[in-house]
C-alpha positions as CSV (number, residue, x, y, z in Angstrom):
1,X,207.4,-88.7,164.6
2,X,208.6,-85.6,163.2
3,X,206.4,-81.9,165.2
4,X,207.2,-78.7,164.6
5,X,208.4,-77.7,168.5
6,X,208.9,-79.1,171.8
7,X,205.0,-78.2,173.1
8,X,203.9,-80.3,170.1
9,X,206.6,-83.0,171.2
10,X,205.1,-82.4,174.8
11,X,201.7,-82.6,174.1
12,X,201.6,-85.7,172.3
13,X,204.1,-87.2,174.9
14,X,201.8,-86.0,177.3
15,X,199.1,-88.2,175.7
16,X,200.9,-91.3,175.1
17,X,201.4,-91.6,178.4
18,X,197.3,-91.0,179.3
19,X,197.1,-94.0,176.5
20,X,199.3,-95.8,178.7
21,X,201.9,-96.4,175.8
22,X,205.2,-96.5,175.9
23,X,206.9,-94.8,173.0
24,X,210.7,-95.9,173.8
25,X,209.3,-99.4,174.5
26,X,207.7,-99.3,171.5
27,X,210.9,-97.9,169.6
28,X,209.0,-94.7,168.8
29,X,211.0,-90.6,168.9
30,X,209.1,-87.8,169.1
31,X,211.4,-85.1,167.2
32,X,210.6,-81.3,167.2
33,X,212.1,-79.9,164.0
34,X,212.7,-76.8,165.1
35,X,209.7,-75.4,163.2
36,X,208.0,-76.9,160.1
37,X,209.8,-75.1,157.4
38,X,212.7,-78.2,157.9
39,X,210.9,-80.9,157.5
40,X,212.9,-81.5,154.1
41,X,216.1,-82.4,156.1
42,X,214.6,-84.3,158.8
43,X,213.0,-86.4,155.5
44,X,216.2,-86.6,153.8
45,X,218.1,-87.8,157.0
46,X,214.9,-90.3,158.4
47,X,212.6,-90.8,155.1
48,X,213.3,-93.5,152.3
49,X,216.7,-91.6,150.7
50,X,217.9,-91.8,154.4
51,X,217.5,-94.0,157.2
52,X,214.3,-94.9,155.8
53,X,212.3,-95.5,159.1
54,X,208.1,-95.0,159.5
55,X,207.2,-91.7,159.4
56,X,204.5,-89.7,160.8
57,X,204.4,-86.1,161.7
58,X,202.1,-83.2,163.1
59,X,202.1,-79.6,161.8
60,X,199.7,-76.4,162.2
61,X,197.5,-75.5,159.6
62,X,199.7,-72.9,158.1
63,X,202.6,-74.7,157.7
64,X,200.5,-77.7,155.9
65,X,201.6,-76.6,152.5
66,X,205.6,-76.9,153.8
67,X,204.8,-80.1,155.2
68,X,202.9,-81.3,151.9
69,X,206.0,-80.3,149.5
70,X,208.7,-81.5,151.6
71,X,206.9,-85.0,151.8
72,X,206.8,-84.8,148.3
73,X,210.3,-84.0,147.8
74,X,211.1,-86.9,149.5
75,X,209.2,-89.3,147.6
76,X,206.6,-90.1,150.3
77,X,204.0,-89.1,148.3
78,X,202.9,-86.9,145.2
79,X,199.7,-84.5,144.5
80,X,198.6,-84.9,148.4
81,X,195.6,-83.7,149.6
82,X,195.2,-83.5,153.4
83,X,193.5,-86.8,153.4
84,X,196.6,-88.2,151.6
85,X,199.0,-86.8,153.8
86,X,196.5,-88.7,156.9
87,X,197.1,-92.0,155.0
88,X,200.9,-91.5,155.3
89,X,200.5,-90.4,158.7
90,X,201.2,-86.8,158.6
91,X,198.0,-84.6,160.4
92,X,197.5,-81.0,160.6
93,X,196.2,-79.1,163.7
94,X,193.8,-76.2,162.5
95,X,195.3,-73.6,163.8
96,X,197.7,-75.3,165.9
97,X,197.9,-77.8,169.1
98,X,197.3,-75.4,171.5
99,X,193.9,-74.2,169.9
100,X,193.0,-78.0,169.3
101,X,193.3,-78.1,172.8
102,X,191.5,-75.1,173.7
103,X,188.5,-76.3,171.4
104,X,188.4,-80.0,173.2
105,X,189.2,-78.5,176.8
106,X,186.3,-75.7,176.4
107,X,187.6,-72.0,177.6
108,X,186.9,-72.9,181.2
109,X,188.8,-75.6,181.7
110,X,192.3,-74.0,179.8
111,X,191.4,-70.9,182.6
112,X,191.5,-73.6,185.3
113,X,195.0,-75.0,184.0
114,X,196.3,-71.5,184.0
115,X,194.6,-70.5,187.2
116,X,197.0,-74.0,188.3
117,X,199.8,-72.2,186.7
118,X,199.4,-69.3,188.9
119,X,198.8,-67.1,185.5
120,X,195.0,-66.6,185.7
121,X,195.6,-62.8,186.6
122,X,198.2,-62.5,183.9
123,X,195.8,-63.8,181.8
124,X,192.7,-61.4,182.6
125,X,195.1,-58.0,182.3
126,X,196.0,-59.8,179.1
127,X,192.2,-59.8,177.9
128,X,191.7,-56.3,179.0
129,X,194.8,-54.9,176.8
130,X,192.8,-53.3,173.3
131,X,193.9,-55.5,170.6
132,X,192.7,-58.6,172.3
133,X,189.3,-57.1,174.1
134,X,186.8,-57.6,171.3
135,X,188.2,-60.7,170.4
136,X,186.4,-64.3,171.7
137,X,188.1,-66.4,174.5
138,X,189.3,-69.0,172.6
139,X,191.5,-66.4,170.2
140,X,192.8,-64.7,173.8
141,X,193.9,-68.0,175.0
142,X,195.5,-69.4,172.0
143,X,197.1,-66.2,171.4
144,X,197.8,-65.6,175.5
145,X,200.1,-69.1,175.2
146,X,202.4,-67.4,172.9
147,X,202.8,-64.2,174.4
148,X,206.0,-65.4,177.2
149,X,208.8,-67.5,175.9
150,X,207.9,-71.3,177.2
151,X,204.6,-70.7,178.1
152,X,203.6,-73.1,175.5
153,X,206.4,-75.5,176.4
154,X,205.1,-75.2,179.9
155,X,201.0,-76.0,178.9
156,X,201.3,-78.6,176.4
157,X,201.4,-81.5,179.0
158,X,199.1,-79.8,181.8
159,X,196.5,-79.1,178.9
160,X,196.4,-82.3,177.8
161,X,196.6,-83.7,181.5
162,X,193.1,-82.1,181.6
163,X,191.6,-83.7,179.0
164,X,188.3,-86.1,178.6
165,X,190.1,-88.7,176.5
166,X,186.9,-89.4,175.0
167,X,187.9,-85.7,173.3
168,X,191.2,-85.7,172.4
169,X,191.9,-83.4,169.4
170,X,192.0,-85.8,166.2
171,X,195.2,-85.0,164.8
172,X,196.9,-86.1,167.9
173,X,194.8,-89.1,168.0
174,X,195.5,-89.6,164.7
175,X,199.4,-89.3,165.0
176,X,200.0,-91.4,167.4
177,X,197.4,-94.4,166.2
178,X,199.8,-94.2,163.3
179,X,202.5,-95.9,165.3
């Protein structure tokens, strides 16, 4: 399963493990890339002209287009539409996984894994700062997780530790039903 980072690989860890599957059991890797824009040379190592093992992968909205030509650089798949790249198991988080999570979690419940984390007074000064006071919760928070280095890292699991599974963002659900 190819994600753009390690709080992607984290996240849907995170929620395998909720699922109560086993990935390594089940002979599955979560890879982070190392951000979307090389997915063409994780396809050419692990797609059909490589290793040519099943595929599935998770990206952010803006990096869909990337995701949809190196696919079809590949092979895997020609004129996709986000719908095609679902069939081949590749989903896109609009924005990203931490705003998926945000939107399923509700802006009170993220505040209560960051008041966990010790960060809900970061947080607040971090709302009061001008560019970010007019702006709604949900764009402070997603935008608050990638204001420190490994804060995002550091989330991912505790995010989706805190999730109703009867609300799990549909990308990630989507992902790992792929497998």
């Amino acid at each position: 399963m190819l994600v753009e980072g390690v709080s992607d690989q984290f996240a849907l860890e995170a929620l395998a493990r909720r699922r109560d599957r086993n990935l390594a059991a089940e002979g599955i890797s979560i890879v982070p890339m190392g951000g979307a824009t090389n997915i063409g040379s994780f396809l050419d190592r692990f797609g059909p002209r490589g290793l040519n093992v099943k595929l599935a992968g998770l990206c952010d909205a803006a990096e869909e287009g990337a995701f949809r030509r190196g696919l079809e650089r590949a092979g895997i798949g020609s004129s996709l539409t986000r719908e095609g790249m679902e069939q081949l198991g590749f989903y896109v988080c609009v924005a990203d996984v931490e705003d998926e999570l945000i939107q399923s979690l509700g802006v009170a419940a993220v505040e209560g894994v960051i008041r966990a984390q010790g960060e809900l007074e970061v947080f607040r000064t971090f709302q009061k700062q001008p560019a970010w006071r007019g702006r709604t919760s949900q764009e402070q928070l997603r935008r608050f997780f990638g204001t420190h280095k490994g804060r995002k890292i550091q989330s991912a699991a505790l995010l989706v530790g805190a999730l109703d599974l009867n609300r799990v963002p549909r990308p990630l659900d989507g992902v790992l039903a792929h497998f």
